[in-house]
C-alpha positions as a LaTeX table, in Angstrom:
\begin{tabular}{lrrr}
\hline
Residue & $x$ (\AA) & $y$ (\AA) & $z$ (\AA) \\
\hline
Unk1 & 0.00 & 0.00 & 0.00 \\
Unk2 & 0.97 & 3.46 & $-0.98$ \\
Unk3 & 2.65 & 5.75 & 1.93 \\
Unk4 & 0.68 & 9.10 & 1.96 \\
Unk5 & 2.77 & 12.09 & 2.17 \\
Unk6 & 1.62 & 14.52 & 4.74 \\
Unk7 & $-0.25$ & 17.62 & 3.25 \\
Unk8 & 0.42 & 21.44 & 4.87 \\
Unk9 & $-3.09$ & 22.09 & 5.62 \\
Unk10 & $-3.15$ & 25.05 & 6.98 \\
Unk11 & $-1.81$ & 27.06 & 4.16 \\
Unk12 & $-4.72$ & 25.24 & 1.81 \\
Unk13 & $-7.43$ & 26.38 & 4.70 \\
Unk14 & $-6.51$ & 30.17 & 4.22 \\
Unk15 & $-6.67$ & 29.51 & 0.45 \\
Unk16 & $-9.90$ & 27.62 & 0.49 \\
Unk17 & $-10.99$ & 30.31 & 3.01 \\
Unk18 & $-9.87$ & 33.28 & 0.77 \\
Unk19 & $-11.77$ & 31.57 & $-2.11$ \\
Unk20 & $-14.84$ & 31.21 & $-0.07$ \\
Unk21 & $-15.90$ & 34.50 & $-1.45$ \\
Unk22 & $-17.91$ & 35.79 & $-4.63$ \\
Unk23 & $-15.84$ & 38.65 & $-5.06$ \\
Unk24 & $-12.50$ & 37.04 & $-4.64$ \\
Unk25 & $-13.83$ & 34.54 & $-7.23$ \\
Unk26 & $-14.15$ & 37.21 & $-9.42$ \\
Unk27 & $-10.96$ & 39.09 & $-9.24$ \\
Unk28 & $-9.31$ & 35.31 & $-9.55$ \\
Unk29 & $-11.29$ & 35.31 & $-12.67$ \\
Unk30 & $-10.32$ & 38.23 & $-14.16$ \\
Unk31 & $-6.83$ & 37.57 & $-13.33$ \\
Unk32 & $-6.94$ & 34.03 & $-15.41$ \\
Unk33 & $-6.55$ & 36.16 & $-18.26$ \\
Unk34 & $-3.36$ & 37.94 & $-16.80$ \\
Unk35 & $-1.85$ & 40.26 & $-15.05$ \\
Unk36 & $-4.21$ & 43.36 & $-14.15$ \\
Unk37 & $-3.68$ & 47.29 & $-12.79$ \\
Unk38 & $-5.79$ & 47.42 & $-9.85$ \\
Unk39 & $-7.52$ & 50.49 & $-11.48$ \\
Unk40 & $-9.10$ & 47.84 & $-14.04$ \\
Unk41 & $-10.48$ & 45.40 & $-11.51$ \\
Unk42 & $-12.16$ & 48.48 & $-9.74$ \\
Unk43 & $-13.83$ & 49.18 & $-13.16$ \\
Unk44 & $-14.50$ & 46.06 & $-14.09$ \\
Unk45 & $-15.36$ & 44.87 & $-10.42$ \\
Unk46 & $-17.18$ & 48.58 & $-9.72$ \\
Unk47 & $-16.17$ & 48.15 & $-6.31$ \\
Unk48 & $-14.61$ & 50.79 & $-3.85$ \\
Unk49 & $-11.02$ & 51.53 & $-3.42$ \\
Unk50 & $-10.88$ & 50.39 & 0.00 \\
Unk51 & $-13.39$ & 47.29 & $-0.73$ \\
Unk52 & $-10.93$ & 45.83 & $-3.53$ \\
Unk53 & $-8.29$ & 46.41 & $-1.00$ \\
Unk54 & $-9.60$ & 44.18 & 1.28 \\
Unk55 & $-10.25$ & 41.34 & $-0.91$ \\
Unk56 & $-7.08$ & 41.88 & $-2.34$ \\
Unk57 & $-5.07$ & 41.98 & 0.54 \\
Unk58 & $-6.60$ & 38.57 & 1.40 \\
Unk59 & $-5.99$ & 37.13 & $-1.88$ \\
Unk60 & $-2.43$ & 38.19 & $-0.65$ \\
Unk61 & $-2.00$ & 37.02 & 2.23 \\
Unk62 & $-3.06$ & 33.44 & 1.43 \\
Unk63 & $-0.39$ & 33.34 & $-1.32$ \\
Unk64 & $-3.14$ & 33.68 & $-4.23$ \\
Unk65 & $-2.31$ & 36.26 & $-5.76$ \\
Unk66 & 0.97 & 38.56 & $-6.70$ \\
Unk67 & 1.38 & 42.48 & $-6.47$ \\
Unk68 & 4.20 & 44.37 & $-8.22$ \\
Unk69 & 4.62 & 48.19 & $-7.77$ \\
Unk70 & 4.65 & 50.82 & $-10.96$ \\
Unk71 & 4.92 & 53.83 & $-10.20$ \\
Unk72 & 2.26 & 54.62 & $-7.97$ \\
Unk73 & 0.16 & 52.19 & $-9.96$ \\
Unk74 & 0.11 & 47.98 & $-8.66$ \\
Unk75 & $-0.13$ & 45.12 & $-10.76$ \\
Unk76 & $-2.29$ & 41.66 & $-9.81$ \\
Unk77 & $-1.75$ & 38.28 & $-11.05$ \\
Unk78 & $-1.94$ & 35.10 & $-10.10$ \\
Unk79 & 0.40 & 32.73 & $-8.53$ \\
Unk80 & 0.62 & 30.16 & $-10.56$ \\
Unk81 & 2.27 & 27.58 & $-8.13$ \\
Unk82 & $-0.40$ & 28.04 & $-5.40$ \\
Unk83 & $-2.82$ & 26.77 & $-7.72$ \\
Unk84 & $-0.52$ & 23.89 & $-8.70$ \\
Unk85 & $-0.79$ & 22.73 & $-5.39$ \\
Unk86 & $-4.32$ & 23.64 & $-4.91$ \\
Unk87 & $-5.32$ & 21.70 & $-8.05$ \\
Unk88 & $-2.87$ & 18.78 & $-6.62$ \\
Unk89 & $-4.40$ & 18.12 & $-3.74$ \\
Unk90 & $-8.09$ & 18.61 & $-4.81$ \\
Unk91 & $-7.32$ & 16.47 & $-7.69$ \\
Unk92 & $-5.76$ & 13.80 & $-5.78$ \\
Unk93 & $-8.90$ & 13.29 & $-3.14$ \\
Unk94 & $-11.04$ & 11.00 & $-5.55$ \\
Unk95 & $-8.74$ & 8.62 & $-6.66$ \\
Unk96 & $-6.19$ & 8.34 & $-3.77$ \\
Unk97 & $-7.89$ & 9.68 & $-0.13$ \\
Unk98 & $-11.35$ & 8.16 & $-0.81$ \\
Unk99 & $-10.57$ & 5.25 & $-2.30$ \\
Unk100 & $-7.78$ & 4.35 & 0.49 \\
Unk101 & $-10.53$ & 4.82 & 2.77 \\
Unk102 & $-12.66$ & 2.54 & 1.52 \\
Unk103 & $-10.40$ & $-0.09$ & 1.95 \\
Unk104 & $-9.31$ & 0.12 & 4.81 \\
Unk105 & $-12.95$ & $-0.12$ & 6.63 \\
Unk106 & $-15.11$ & $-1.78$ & 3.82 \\
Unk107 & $-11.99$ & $-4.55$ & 2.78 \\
\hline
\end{tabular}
């Protein structure tokens, strides 16, 4: 039987927690298509300065997304590698977590 390799959970609970939230959905979609000025995702978002902030900042913090300074503009995008592992670990719990499970009780 496979060894399972011990998963960092709590930097995937402030992910799935930062995700948890329509608006942050939205500013991760408009990101997919690439790196934005924050003055587009208040137009396109027609939220408040201090609103996008917020979400942003969270985004942030839970390693999401990416800022860059220009000028006294900032840049968004998204980090590709926490997604990676976000996409590896929710795309490992069908075929590897449940089905281990059911063998150990049910076989």
């Amino acid at each position: 039987m496979p060894v399972a390799h011990p998963v960092a959970l709590a930097p995937l609970t402030r992910q799935f927690r930062a995700l948890a939230d329509e608006t942050r959905l939205r500013i991760i979609d408009l990101l997919r298509g690439g790196e934005r000025c924050v003055c587009e995702l208040t137009d396109a978002l027609d939220a408040g300065q201090s609103r996008l902030s917020f979400h942003l900042k969270t985004l942030k913090d839970a390693g999401l997304v990416m800022d860059r300074k220009e000028g006294r503009w900032s840049y968004y995008t998204l980090n590709a590698d926490a997604f990676a592992q976000l996409e590896e670990f929710v795309g490992g719990l069908p075929s590897t977590r449940l089905s281990t499970l059911t063998a150990r009780c049910c076989g």
